[in-house]
Structures are given as structure tokens and as C-alpha cells.
C-alpha atoms as one frame of an Amber mdcrd trajectory, in Angstrom:
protein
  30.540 -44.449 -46.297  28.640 -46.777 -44.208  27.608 -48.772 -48.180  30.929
 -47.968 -49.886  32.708 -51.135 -51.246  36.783 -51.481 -49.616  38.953 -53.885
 -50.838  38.669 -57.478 -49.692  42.163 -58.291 -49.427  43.304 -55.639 -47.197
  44.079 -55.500 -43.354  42.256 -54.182 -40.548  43.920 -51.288 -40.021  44.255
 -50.366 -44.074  40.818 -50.511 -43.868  40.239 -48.123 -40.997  42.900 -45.760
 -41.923  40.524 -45.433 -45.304  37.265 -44.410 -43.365  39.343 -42.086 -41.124
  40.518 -40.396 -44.464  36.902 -40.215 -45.523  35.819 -38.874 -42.261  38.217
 -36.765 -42.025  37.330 -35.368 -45.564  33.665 -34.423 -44.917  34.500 -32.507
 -42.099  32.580 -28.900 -42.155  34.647 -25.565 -43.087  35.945 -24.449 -39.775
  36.161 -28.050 -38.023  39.524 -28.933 -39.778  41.400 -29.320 -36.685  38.414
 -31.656 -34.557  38.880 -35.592 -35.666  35.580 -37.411 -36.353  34.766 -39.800
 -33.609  35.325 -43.430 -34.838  31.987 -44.264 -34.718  30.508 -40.875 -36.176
  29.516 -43.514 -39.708  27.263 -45.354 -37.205  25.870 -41.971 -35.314  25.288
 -41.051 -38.761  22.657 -43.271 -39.504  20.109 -42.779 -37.161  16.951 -40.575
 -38.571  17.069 -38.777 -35.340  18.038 -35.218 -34.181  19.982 -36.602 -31.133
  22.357 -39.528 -30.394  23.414 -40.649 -27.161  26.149 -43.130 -27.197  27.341
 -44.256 -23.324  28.782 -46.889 -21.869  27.114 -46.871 -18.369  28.491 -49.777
 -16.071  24.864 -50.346 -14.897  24.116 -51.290 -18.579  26.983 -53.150 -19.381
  26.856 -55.259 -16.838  23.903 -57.179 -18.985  26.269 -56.257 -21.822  28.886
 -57.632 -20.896  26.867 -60.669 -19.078  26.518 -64.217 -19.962  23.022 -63.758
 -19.918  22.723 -60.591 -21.600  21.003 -61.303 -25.260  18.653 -63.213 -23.465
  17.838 -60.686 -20.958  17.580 -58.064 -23.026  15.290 -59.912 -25.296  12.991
 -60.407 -22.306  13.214 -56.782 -21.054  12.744 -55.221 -23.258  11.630 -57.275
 -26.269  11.012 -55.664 -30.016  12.065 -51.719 -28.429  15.708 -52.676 -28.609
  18.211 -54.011 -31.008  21.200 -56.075 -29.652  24.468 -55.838 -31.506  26.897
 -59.224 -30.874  30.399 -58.842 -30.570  31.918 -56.705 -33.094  34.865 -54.492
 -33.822  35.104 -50.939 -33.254  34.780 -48.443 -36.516  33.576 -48.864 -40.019
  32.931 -52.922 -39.421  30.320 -51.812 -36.289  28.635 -48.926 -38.125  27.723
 -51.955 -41.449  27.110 -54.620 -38.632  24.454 -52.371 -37.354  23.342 -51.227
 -40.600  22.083 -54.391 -41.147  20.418 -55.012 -37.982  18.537 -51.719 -38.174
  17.269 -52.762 -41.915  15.839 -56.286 -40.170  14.294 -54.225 -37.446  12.879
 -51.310 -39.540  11.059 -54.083 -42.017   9.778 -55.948 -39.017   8.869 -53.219
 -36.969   7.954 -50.391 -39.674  10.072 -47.961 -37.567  13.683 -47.215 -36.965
  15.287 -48.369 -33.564  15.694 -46.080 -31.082  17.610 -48.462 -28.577  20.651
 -50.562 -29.217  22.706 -52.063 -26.759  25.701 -53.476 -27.933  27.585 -56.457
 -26.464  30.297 -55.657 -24.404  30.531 -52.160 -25.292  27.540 -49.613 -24.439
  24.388 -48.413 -25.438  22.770 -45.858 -28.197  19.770 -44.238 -27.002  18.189
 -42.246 -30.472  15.562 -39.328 -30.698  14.396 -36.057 -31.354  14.517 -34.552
 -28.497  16.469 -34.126 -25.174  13.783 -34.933 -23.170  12.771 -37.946 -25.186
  16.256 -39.343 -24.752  16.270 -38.771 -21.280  12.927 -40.804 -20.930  14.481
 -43.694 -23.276  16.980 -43.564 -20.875  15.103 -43.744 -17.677  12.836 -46.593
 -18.486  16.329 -48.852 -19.554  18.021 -48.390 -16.439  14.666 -48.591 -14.200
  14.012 -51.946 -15.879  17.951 -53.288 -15.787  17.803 -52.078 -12.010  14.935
 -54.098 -11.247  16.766 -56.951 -12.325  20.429 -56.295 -11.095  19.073 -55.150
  -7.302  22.672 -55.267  -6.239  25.146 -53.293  -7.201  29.075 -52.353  -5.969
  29.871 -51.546  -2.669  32.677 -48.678  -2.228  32.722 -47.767   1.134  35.775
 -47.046   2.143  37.916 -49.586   4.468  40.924 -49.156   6.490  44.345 -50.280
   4.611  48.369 -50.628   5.627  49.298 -47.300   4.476  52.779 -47.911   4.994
  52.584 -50.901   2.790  50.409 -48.612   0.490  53.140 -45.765   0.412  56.101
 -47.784  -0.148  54.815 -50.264  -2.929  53.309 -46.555  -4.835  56.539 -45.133
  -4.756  58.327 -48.288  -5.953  55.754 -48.587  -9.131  56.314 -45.122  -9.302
  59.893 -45.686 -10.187  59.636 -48.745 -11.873  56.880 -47.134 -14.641  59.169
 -44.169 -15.285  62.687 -44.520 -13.889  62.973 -40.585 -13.951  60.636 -40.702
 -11.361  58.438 -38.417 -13.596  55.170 -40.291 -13.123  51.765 -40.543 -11.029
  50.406 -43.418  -9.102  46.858 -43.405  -7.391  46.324 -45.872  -5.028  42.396
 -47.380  -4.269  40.927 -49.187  -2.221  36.767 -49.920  -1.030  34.711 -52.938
   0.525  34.062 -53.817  -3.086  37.887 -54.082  -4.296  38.947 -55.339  -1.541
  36.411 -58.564  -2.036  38.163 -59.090  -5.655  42.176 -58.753  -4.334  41.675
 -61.255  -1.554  43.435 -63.750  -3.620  43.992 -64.745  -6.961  40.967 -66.342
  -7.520  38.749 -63.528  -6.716  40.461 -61.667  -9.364  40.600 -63.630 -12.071
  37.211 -62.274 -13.124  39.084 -59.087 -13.369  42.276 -60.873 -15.212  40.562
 -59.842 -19.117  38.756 -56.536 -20.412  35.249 -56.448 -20.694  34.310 -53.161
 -22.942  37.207 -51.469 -25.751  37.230 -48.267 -23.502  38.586 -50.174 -20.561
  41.338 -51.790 -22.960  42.116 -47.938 -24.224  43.158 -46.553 -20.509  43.607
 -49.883 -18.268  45.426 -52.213 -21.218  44.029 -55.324 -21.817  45.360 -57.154
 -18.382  46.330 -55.862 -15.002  49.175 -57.150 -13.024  48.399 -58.712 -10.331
  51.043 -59.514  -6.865  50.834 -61.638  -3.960  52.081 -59.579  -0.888  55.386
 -61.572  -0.107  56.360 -61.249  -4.112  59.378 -59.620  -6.074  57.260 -56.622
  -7.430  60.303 -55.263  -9.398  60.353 -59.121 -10.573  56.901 -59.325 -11.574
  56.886 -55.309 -13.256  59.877 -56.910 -15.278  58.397 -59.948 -16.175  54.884
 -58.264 -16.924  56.778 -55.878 -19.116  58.608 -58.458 -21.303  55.757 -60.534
 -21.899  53.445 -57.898 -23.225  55.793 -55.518 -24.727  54.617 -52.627 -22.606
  54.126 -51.265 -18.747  51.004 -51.845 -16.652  48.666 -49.418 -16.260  46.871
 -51.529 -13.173  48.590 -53.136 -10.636  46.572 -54.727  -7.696  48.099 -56.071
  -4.587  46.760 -58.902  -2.314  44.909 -57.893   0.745  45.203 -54.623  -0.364
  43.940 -52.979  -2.988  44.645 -51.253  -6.710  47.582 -49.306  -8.156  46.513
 -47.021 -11.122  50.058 -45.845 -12.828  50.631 -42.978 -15.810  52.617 -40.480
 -17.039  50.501 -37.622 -15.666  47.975 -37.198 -13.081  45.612 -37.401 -16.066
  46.525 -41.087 -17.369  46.824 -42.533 -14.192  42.973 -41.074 -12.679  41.255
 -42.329 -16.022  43.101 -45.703 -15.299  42.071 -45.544 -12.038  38.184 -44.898
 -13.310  38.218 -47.414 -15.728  39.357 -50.058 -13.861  36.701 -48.827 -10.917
  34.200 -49.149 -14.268  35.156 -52.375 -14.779  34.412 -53.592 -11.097  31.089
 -52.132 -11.187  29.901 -54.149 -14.494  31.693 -57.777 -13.040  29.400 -57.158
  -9.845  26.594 -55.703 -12.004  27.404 -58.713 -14.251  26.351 -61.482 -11.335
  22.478 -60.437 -11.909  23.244 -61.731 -16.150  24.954 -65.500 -15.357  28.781
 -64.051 -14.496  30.608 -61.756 -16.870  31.883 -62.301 -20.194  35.181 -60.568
 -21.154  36.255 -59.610 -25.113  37.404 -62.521 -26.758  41.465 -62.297 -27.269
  40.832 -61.401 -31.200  38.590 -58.307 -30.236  40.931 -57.305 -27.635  43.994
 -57.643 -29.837  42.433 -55.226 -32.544  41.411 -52.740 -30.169  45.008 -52.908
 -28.493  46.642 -52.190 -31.790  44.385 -50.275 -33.126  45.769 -46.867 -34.396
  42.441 -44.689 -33.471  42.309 -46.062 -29.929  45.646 -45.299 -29.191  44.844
 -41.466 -30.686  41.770 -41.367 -28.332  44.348 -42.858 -25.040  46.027 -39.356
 -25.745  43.893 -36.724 -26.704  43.616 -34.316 -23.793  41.067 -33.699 -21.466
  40.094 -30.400 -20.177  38.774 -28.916 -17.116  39.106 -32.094 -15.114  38.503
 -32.269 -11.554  40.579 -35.786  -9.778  39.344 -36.012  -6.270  40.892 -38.082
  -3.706  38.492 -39.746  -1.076  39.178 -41.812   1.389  40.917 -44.989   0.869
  43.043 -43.554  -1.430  46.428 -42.310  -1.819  48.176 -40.549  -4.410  52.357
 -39.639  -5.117  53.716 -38.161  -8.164  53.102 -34.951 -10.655  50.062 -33.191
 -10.938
């Protein structure tokens, strides 16, 4: 699939819609009801017995960094294969076939490391233990380099404040009532909602998984402003609800139908201030650009993967955080 010629003058999401149908056609006897993972083309093409595809938020922040082709380049030199920019599916899988042709006939060997820009890392081999090795020596060497990381100690809050401003997004995301909101707050989110400025870094999505469960902007509300207002106004500019609100001087809002949407919010948005701090060791983060995120938004597979359930899930609630609605 990976070398099979598409039309040229077709649209992104013709295209992908035709490798999900050949996907979903080469599925085994028995795994007719299971839906390929969109990037099972690209785990497909390493030699290996094992694939490991992760998007740790230790990694991306050098992923997701300014600085992060150069970096990698100089830690770890010709044992890993950055991947720029690219979208999702079918176009990723023949962006990296070509890249592991280069390295292959400069190396003599196929990679076993690729860390892709703003988006994760594949770690390749033929054994567990092998992986787990590859593994090891990329996130010794990264930590080395990024010696400071998040800070999530927990900090007091105005839980009254907290309480009523849940309950109020609570209503406003689903006027049944029939929704969850988690509140969070730490040292480290606290730093990046003590005004606007602090959170702009936080204004634009860095990796396609945080655009998936978090949308592609959270809404963000000084403490003496209309939050109905601003959930209205959000709403009308971008067509949909926010997933994230934060508050000023206070902390993080995760909101969802179910328990379920609004913890995975609520961890991808947590993700997302690991890699910005992580991200300070690579020259500042660098978010998708608005073409990439638009695609992802839109795209048809992503929004399948925002809703596929998830099974025996554990949600714990630790200090500094609160949480109303349905379980």
C-alpha cells in the first residue's frame, strides 16, 4: 500500500478513506470487527518482529522543540532518523519510506529509531528486551539534556471558586446537565494560568493526539470575566465546545460527556504541559502549524479514535483536584 499510486487530483480525506478501505481489506479471518490503526502501513515496514510506537512527553519535548532536529542530530547522530512535520496516515507511512531508503543505503542497515517531529517516537527490534534497551539509552541521553522537568505538587486552590465555575461549565457543555468536569491544579499549572501570557505557550497543540482529546485550542478566562460569555463566544467561533478551560490564578477545567472524555482531556492537556516545560531544554516549543492541525481536526480517523472506548480504566483523583458530574 505504502508504493501504490492514488490519484493526484483528489482530497485529503478521499485519499485516506482509500487506505482505510485497503486496510481494512487485509485484515486476517477472525479480526473483521478490529480497525487497523492509521499508521499500521508505516508499522508495516519495519524488518523487525516488534514495533513500539509512543508518544512519551519526555521525548517530545525535543520533538516538539525548536531545537529538536538539531539536537537529535547531536545525540544521537546516524542511530536515529528524524521525520519533519508531516500528516498523519498513508502521507507519513511514504514520507518515512523514503527516509528509511536514504538511511538503509547510507548506513547498510534499517533504522531502528525514528523520532518524529511533533508527534512521538518508533523504537524497532526483535526482541522485547532489545526494545526496552533502545528505549533506555533515548531517554537516559534526552534526560541528560532536559535536567528539568514539570513540577506537580499539589498547591492549595479557592475551592469554592473551583466548585462553582465546574458546575457552571458543567451546564454550559451539556445543558441537560449530563456531563463530567475534572478540575486540576499543581505548582506546574499554576505557573502557566498566572496570566495570559504564561499561557500562550499553551494557546496551540503540539502533537495530533493532544488535538484528538483536548481540540486544537483551550479556552482560556480571566477571573472577573463573563464565563457563559466567553463559552458562547468560544463556541461560535470554532463551531464546537471546549474540551479545556483554564481559569486565572487557578487552574484547568477538563469537560466531556462521560467521566471517560473528560479524564483523557484532562491527561492530555497534563501531556501537553510536561513537553512545553520539557520543551525549554530544545530553544521553547514549537506547536503544529494551523494546516497540520486543521487536517488532524477534520480528519475522519481521528475523530473514530476520540470515540472508540476504553476498557478497564482506572481515573484517580489526587489532590488538587476536583471532580462533579457522571461516572
Amino acid at each position: 500500500m505504502a508504493g501504490k499510486p492514488y490519484p493526484a487530483d483528489i482530497s485529503d480525506n478521499e485519499r485516506e478513506a482509500m487506505a482505510l478501505s485497503g486496510m481494512m481489506a487485509a485484515r486476517l479471518p477472525g479480526e473483521e470487527a478490529k480497525r487497523p490503526s492509521v499508521e499500521s502501513i508505516l508499522h508495516a515496514m519495519f524488518p523487525y518482529r516488534f514495533v513500539l510506537h509512543v508518544h512519551p512527553p519526555l521525548v517530545n519535548g525535543m520533538t516538539c522543540g525548536r531545537a529538536g532536529k538539531t539536537m537529535c542530530r547531536r545525540l544521537f547522530g546516524e542511530k536515529a532518523v528524524w521525520v519533519g512535520q508531516t500528516k498523519p496516515g498513508l502521507v507519513l507511512a511514504r514520507v518515512c519510506g523514503k527516509a528509511f531508503d536514504e538511511y538503509t543505503a547510507l548506513t547498510g542497515k534499517y533504522p531502528q529509531v525514528v523520532l518524529m517531529e511533533n508527534h512521538g517516537i518508533f523504537s524497532a527490534a526483535d526482541s522485547v528486551g532489545e526494545i526496552d534497551g533502545i528505549v533506555r539509552e533515548i531517554t537516559d541521553k534526552i534526560k541528560e539534556y532536559a535536567t528539568v522537568g514539570p513540577d506537580f505538587e499539589g498547591v492549595e486552590f479557592d475551592r469554592d471558586s473551583a466548585c462553582l465555575i465546574a458546575l457552571m461549565l458543567r451546564t454550559l457543555y451539556s445543558p441537560g446537565g449530563m456531563a463530567s468536569t475534572l478540575f486540576c491544579t499543581n505548582r506546574q499549572v499554576s505557573e502557566f494560568v498566572s496570566d495570559s501570557g504564561a499561557f500562550k505557550t499553551l494557546c496551540k497543540p503540539f502533537t495530533p493526539d493532544q488535538i484528538v482529546y483536548c481540540k486544537d485550542e483551550p479556552l482560556f478566562i480571566e477571573p472577573d470575566a463573563d464565563i457563559a460569555a466567553a463559552f458562547s463566544a468560544y463556541m461560535e467561533r470554532k463551531g464546537y465546545r471546549p474540551k479545556i478551560v483554564a481559569v486565572q490564578g487557578l487552574g484547568f477545567f477538563a469537560l466531556g460527556e462521560t467521566l471517560t472524555e473528560a479524564s483523557r482531556a484532562r491527561l492530555l492537556f497534563l501531556d501537553a504541559v510536561k513537553i512545553a516545560v520539557y520543551a525549554r531544554a530544545f530553544s521553547g516549543v514549537s506547536p503544529l502549524p494551523d494546516e497540520l492541525t486543521s487536517f488532524i481536526l477534520n480528519w475522519e480517523a481521528e475523530a473514530y479514535r476520540s470515540k472508540a472506548p476504553v476498557s478497564n480504566s482506572e481515573f484517580r483523583i489526587r489532590n488538587s483536584e476536583l471532580f462533579f458530574g457522571i461516572v
